[in-house]
C-alpha positions in Angstrom: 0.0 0.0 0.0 1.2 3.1 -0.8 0.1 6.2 1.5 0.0 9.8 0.2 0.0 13.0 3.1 -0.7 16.1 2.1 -1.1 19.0 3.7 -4.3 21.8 3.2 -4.8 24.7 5.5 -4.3 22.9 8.9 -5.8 19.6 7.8 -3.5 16.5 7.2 -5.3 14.2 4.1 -4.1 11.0 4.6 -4.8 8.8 1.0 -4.8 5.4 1.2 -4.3 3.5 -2.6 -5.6 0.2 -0.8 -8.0 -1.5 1.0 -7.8 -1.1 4.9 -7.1 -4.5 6.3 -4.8 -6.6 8.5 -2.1 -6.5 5.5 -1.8 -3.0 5.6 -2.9 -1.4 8.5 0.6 -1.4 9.9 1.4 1.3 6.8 -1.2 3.2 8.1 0.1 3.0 11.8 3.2 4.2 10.9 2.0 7.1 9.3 -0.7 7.9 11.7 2.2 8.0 14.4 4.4 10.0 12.6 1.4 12.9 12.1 1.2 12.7 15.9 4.8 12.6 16.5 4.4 16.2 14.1 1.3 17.6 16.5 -1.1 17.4 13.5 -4.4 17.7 15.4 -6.8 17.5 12.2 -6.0 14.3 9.9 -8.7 13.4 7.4 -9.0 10.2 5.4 -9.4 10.2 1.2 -11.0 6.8 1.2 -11.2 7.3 -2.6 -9.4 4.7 -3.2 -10.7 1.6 -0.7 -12.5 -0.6 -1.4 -12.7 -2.3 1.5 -12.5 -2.4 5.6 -12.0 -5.4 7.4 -12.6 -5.7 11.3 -8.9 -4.9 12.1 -8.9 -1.9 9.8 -12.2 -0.4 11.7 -10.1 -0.9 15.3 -7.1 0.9 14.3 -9.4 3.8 12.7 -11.6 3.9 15.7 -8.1 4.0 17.9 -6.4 6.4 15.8 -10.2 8.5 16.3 -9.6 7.9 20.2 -6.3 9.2 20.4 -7.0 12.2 18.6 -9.7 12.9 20.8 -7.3 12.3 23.8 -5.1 15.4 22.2 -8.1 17.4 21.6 -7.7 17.0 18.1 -10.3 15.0 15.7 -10.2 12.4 12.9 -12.8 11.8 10.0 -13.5 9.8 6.5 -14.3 11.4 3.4 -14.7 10.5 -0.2 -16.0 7.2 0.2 -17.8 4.5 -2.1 -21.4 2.9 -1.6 -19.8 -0.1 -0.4 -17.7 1.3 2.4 -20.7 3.8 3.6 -23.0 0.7 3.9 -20.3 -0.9 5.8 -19.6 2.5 8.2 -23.5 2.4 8.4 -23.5 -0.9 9.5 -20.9 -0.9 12.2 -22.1 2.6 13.1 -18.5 3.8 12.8 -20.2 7.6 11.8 -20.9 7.8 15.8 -17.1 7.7 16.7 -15.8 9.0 13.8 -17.0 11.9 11.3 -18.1 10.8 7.7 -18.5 13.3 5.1 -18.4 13.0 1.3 -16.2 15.5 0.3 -13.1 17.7 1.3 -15.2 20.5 1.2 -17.6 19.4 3.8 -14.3 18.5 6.4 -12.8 21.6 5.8 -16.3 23.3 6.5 -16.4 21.2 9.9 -13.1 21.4 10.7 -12.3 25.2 10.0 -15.7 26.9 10.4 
């Protein structure tokens, strides 16, 4: 998996090319650590290109969404497909973690 982190206003856009599973949620540990390690308090999640979320990918997002809190900062998904928004609807992952379908709508939240 390869994991693109850009930078826009104050928000970090982390951009997964892969599904979020136990093969790669390690990648996205490392990254997610470094961004802490850095202070970044807003990290959003391009889910543009997953296709999928397996149990072990929705603990270490709902971690990653804990720790956040812990710093007073916040983490959310964005840019998602059908499938993963019926599976973030099934496992009610939208009431620990902000949802919204584009960047617009996270920088709206997060900046105004």
């Amino acid at each position: 998996m390869n994991i693109n982190v850009n930078a826009s206003d104050d928000i970090t856009v982390i951009s997964p090319d892969d599904d979020i599973r136990v093969k790669t949620i390690i990648q996205l540990r490392k990254v997610f650590e470094g961004l802490q390690d850095e202070g970044c308090k807003k990290i959003a999640i391009d889910l543009e290109r997953v296709n999928f979320i397996d149990s072990s990918g929705i603990g270490i997002l709902l971690n990653f969404a804990r720790i956040q809190r812990e710093v007073e900062g916040c983490l959310c998904l964005y840019n998602y497909s059908d499938e993963i928004k019926e599976l973030l609807d099934i496992v009610d992952l939208g009431d620990f973690i902000p949802v919204y379908k584009s960047f617009d709508e996270v920088k709206q939240a997060l900046t105004g």
